[in-house]
C-alpha positions in Angstrom: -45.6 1.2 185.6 -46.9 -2.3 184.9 -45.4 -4.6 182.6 -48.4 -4.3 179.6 -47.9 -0.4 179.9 -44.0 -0.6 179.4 -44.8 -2.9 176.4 -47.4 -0.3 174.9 -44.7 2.1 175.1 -41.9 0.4 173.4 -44.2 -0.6 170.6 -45.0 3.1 170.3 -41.6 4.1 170.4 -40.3 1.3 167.7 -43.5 2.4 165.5 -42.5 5.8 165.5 -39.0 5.3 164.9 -40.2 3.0 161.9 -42.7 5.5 160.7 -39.2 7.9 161.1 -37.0 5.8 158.7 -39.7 4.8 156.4 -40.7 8.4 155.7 -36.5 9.1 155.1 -36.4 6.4 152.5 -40.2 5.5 151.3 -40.7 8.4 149.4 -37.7 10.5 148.6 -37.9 13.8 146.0 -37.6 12.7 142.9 -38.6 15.9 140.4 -38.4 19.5 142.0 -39.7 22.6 139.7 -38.6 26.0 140.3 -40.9 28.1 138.8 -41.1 32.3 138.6 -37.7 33.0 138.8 -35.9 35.3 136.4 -32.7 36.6 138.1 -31.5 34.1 140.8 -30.6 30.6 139.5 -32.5 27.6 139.7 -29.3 25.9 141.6 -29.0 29.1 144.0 -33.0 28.5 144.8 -32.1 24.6 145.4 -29.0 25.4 147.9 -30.6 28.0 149.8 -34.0 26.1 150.3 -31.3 22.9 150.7 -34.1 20.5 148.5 -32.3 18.2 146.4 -33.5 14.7 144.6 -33.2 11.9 146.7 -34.2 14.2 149.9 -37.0 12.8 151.6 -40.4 14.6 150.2 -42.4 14.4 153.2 -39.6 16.5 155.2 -40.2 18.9 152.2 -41.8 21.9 154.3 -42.5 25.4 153.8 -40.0 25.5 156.8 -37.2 24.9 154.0 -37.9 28.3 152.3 -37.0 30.6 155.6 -34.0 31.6 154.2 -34.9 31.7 150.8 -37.5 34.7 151.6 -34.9 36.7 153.3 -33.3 37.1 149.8 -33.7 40.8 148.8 -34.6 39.4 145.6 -37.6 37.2 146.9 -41.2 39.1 147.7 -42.7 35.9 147.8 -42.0 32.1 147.8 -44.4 28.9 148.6 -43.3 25.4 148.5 -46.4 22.6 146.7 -46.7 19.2 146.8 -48.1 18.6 143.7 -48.1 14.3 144.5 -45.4 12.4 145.8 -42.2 12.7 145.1 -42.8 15.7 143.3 -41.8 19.3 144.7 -42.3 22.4 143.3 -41.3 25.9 144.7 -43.0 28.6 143.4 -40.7 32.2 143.8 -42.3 35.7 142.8 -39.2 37.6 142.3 -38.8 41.9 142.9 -38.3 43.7 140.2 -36.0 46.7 139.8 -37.9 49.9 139.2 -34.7 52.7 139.9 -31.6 52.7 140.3 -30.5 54.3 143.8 -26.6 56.8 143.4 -25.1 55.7 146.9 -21.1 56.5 148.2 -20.7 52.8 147.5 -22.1 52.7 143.7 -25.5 52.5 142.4 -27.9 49.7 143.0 -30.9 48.7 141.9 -34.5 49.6 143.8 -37.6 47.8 144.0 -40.9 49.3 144.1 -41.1 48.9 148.1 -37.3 50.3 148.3 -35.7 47.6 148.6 -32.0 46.8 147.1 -31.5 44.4 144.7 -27.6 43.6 144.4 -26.7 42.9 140.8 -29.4 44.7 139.4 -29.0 46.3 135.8 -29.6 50.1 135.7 -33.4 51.0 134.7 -35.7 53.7 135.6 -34.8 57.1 137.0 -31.4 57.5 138.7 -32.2 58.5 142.4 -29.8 60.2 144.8 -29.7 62.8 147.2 -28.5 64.6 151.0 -30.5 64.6 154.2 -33.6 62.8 155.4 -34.0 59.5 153.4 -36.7 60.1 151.1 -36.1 57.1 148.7 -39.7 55.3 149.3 -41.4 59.3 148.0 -38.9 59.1 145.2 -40.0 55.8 144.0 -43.7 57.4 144.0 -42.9 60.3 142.4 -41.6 57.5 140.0 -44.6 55.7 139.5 -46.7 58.6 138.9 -44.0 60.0 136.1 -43.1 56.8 134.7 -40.7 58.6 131.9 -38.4 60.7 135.1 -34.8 60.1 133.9 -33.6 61.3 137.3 -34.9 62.0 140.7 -32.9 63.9 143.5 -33.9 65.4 147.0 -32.7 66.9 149.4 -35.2 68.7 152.4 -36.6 71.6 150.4 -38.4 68.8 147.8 -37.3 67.3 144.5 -36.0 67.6 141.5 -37.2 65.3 138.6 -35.8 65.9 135.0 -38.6 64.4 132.9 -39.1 64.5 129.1 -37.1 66.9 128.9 -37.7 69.3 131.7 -37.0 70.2 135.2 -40.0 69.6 137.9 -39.5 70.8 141.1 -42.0 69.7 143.9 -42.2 70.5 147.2 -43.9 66.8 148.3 -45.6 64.0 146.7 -49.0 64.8 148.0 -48.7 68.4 145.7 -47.4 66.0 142.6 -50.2 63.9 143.1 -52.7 66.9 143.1 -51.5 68.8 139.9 -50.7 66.1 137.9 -53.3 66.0 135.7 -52.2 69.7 134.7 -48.7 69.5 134.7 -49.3 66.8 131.8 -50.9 69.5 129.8 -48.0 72.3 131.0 -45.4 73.2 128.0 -42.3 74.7 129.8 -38.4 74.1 130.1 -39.0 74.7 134.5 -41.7 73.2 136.2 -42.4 74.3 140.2 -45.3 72.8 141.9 -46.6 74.1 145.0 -49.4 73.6 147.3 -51.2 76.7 145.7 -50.3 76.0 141.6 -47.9 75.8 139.3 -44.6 78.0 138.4 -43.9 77.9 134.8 -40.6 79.3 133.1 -40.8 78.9 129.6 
């Protein structure tokens, strides 16, 4: 290597190592907004992503919010760069829809079936034995939005709802007599594939 190429290559190394430090200390964080949140802490959000003021803001990647996202609380969460020196991470939290009877104590559901620790009770209380059959549950909650508790086991469910028992064989069935079972006046509700069971 001649001597002009070994001086092209130690300016390109000192630029970049100057380009390096500059971008450490030229423009550092100094506002980050933590928007969408509702249950996890604004300082929680800051430690995990590990984003403070003084950080430097072009080192402020999405990259930083891999661990955020594998919070059971966090469906969603984006990192802007609104201008510099300004950060802003945007979170679009799960929200509990049921609350799941385990050995262990109840926890909260989300919509897609996952657990949200620390969750207040809300919606139906789920539980039952065999198969898992949480993820029908929760749409078998969706569609009866009043259900004050939902258990399963392999012959179907059991939903007690305003009032009343509704037995169902599967969802698909629910799905299909709904529109008449709104209309049904009866303590016992069994839906089949070929109608309706009423006791009065």
């Amino acid at each position: 290597m001649g001597g002009a190429a070994v001086s092209r290559l130690v300016l390109a190394l000192l630029l970049g190592a100057t380009l390096y430090v500059a971008s450490l200390v030229a423009w550092p964080i100094e506002r980050i907004e933590v928007v969408g949140i509702a249950h996890l802490e604004r300082a929680r959000v800051l430690e995990v992503a590990d984003l403070y003021p003084g950080d430097p803001w072009l080192w402020a990647t999405s990259g930083r919010l891999e661990a955020l996202r594998n919070d059971p609380w966090v469906l969603e969460a984006r990192l802007e760069r609104p201008r510099v020196g300004a950060v802003r991470i945007v979170v679009r939290e799960r929200v509990p829809v049921a609350t799941l009877a385990t050995p262990e104590g109840s926890v909260g559901l989300a919509a897609d079936g996952t657990r949200l620790p620390g969750a207040e009770p809300t919606g139906p209380l789920i539980e039952g034995f065999g198969n898992d059959r949480t993820l029908e549950a929760l749409q078998i909650a969706a569609l009866l939005p009043t259900a004050e508790r939902i258990a399963y086991n392999p012959a179907g469910f059991t939903v007690d709802w305003e009032g009343r028992h509704l037995w169902i064989r599967n969802l698909e069935n629910l799905r299909v007599w709904l529109p008449r079972v709104n209309m049904i006046r009866g303590n016992d509700v069994a839906i089949y594939s070929w109608g309706v069971s009423i006791r009065r």
